[in-house]
C-alpha positions as CSV (number, residue, x, y, z in Angstrom):
1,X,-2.2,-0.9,22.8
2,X,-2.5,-3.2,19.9
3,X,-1.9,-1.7,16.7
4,X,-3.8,-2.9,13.7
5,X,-2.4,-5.9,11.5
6,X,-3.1,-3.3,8.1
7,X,-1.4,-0.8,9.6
8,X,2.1,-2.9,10.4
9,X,1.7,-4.7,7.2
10,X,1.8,-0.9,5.2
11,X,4.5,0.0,7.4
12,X,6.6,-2.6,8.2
13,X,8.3,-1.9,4.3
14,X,8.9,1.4,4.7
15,X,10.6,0.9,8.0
16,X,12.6,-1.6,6.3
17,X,13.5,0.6,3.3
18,X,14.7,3.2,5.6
19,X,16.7,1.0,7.8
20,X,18.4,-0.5,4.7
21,X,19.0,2.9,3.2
22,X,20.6,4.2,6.3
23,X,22.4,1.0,6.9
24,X,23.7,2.2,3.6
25,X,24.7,5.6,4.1
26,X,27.0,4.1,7.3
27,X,28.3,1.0,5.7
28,X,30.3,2.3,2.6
29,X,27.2,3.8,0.3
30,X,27.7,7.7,1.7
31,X,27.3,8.5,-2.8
32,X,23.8,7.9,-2.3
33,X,23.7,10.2,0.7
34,X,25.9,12.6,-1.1
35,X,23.6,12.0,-4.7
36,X,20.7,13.0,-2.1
37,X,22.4,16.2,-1.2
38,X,22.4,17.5,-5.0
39,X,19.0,17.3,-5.0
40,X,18.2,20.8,-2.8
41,X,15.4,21.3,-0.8
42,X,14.2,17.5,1.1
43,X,10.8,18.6,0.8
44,X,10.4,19.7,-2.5
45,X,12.7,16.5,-3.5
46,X,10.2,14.2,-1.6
47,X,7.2,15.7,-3.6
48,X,9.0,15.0,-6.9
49,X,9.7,11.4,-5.5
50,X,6.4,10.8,-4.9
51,X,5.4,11.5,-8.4
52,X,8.3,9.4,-9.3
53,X,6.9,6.7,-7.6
54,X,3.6,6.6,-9.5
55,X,5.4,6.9,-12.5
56,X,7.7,4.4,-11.9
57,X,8.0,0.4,-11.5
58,X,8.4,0.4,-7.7
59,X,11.4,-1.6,-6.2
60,X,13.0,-1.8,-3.0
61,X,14.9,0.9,-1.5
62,X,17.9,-1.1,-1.2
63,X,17.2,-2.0,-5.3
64,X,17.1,1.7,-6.1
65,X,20.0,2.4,-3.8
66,X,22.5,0.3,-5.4
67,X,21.1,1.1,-8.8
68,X,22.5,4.4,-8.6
69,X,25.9,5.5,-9.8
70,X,28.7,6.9,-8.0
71,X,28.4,10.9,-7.4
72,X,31.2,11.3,-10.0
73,X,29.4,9.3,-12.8
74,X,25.8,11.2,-11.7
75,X,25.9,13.3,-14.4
76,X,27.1,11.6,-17.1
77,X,24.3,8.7,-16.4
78,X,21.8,11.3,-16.5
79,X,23.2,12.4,-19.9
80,X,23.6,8.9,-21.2
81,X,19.7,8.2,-20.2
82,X,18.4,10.9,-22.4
83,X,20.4,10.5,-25.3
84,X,19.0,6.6,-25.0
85,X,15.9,8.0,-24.8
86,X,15.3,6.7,-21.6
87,X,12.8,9.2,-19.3
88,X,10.1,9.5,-16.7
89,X,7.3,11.5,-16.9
90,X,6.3,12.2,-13.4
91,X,3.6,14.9,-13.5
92,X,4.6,18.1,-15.1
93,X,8.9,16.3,-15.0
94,X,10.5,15.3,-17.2
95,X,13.6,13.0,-15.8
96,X,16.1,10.9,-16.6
97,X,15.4,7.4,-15.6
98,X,18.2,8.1,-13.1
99,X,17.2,11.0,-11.5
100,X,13.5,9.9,-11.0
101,X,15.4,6.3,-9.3
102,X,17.1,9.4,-7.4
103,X,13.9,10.9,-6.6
104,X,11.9,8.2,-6.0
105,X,14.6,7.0,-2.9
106,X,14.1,10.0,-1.2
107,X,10.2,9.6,-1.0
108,X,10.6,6.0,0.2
109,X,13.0,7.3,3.0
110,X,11.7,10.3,4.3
């Protein structure tokens, strides 16, 4: 079976983002898997990512993933992002520009 050449070319970069993202999670970059974790429920996380996404500048997975801070400094980025004024409006959410980075990883990955 041949599979179409649009249908490999949408989903060769998502395979790729995932692979890099896991490759991450096992090589050293388990905060983004524990920053992941913080964020509840996968599904409803996804959905929010998703509207991250549209509201967002895309980049790569790997971009995003090393974008993020370290679990300890999570909070105090997300803080330091509103205070500068800098948010996301992604439907009826309003985000810190870290936590729609955040969000928008998990839709790319899952």
């Amino acid at each position: 079976m041949r599979l179409p050449r649009r249908f490999v070319l949408a989903a060769l970069p998502a395979g790729i983002g995932g692979w890099v993202v896991a490759r991450l999670w096992l090589g050293g970059g388990s905060d983004v898997q524990r920053l992941m974790r913080l964020l509840g429920d996968p599904e409803k996380a996804r959905a929010i990512g998703e509207a991250c996404l549209r509201a967002i500048d895309q980049a790569p997975a790997e971009e995003i993933a090393r974008s993020l801070p370290a679990e300890s400094d999570f909070r105090a980025s997300v803080r330091a992002d509103f205070a500068a004024g800098r948010i996301v409006l992604a439907d009826s959410w309003v985000l810190s520009a870290t936590e729609a980075r955040l969000y928008a990883l998990v839709a790319m990955t899952s």
